[in-house]
N, C-alpha and C positions, 0 to 999 in steps of 0.2 A: 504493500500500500504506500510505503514511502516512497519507494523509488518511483510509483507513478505520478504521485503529487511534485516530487521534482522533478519530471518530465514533464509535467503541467506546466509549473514553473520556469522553468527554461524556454518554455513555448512563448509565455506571455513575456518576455522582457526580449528576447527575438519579434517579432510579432508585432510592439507596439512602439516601436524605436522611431521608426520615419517612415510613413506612410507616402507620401509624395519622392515619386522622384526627382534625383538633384545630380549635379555633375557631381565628379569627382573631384575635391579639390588639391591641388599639387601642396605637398607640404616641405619645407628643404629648412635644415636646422644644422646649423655652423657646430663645432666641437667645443666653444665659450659656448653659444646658448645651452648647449646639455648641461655644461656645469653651471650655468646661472641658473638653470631650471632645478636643479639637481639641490640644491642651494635656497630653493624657492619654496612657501610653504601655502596654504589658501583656510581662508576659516570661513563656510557656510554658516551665518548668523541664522537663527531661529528664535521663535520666541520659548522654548527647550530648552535654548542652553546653544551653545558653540559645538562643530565639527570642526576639528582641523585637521586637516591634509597634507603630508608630503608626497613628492612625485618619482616618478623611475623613468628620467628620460635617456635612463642610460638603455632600456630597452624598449620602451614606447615615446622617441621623443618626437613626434607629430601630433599624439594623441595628448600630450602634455602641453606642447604651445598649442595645439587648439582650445585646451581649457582655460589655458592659463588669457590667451588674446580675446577668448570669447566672457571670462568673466574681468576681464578689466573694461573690456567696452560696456560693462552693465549690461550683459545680454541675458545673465542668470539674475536679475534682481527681479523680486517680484514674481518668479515661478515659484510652482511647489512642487511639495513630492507628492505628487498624483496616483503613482501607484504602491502601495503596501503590502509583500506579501507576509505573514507570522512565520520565522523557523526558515527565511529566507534572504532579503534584502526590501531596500528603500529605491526609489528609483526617482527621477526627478530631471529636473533642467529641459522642459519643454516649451519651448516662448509661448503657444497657445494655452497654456494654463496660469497665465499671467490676466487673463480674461474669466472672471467665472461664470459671466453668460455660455462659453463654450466649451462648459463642462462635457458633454458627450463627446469631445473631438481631444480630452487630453489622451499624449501618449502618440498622436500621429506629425506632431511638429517636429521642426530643425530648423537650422540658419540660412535654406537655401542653399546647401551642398553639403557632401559626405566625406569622410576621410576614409585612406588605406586603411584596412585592417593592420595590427603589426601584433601578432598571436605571440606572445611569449612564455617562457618556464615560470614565469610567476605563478602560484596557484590561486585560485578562490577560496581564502578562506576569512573567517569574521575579522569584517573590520579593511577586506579589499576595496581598492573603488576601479569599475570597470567602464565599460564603454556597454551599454545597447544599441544594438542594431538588428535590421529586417534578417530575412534566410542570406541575403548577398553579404560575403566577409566586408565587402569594403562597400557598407552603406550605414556606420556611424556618421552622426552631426552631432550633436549637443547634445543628447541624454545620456545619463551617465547612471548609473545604480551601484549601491554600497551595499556588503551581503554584512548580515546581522549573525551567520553561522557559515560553517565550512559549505563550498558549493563545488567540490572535487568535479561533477558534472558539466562545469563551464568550462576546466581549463583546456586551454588552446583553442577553445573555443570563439574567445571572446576576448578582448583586448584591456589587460591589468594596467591599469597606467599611475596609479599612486595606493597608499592607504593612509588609515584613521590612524593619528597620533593621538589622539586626544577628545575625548566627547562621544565615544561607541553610547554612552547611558542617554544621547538624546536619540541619535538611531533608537535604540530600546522603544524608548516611548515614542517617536513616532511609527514605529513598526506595530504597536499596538493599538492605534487608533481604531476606535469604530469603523466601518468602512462600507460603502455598498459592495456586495460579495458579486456581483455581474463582473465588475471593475478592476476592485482592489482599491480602488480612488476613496482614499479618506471622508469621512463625511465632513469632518473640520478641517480648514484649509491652513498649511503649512508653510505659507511665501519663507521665503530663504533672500539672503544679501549675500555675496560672495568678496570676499575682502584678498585681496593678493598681496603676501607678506614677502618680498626682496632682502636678502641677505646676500652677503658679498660672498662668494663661492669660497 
């Protein structure tokens, strides 16, 4: 029974990544931006509590400067985490759920194109932050989900690109939000700010 619910699982964070299609966008990262990425840290604000993040752009560094360019342009302010699974992950950063009139349509946004996949030996385990995307490897944009327990099932799957240094107990509680069960979508809305922290490599 478990292994089917995390194949459930894995279906819906596949699945609800980017519904439109978008180009692929070229992504090219100098050997200083790895280490200033590498170097670099991000705190999603909640009203929870703080997530912070550090990055591996020693093995995903496209997927890395795509978060890090897409939340300094403010493009994550104002989303939420839309979908919730219990005994799995958080999932979030979809510009259309910065609208709550178009609630039926979170989970199918991006910025207007996708990145490479870059599958790495990282594994999913609690406390990873990944990349979601459609069945295509290289159709990530901006949704991103944080697994709340081991998800050994994702990897190579699905592109590791940092994890939680600090704040896994706000994941917790929002992982357990009320939720419409159709969805996964929180019944209480979760907006996030995204703060990008610079340190000298």
């Amino acid at each position: 029974m478990k292994k089917v619910l995390l194949a459930l699982a894995v279906f819906c964070v596949c699945m609800y990544a980017v519904a439109v299609s978008a180009e692929v966008k070229p992504i090219t990262v100098t050997k200083e931006e790895v280490k200033k990425m590498a170097a670099t840290k991000a705190v999603i604000e909640t009203k929870f509590g703080n997530i912070t993040l550090k990055f591996f752009p020693d093995v995903a560094p496209g997927h890395v400067k795509n978060f890090l360019e897409l939340a300094k342009s403010g493009a994550y302010d104002g989303t939420v985490f839309h979908r919730v699974i219990a005994g799995f992950m958080i999932q979030g950063g979809d510009p259309i759920s910065k609208d709550p009139a178009r609630r039926s349509a979170y989970g199918t946004g991006g910025p207007g194109y996708t990145i490479r996949a870059e599958f790495n030996e990282k594994p999913h385990k609690r406390g990873t932050l990944s990349m979601a995307r459609m069945s295509d490897p290289n159709s990530a944009g901006s949704q991103f989900f944080i697994c709340v327990k081991d998800a050994p099932a994702l990897d190579r799957q699905y592109t590791v690109f940092g994890e939680v240094v600090n704040g896994m107990e706000v994941a917790d509680k929002i992982v357990s939000l009320p939720q419409d069960p159709r969805t996964n979508n929180p019944n209480e809305r979760v907006e996030v700010k995204v703060k990008v922290i610079e340190d000298k490599p």
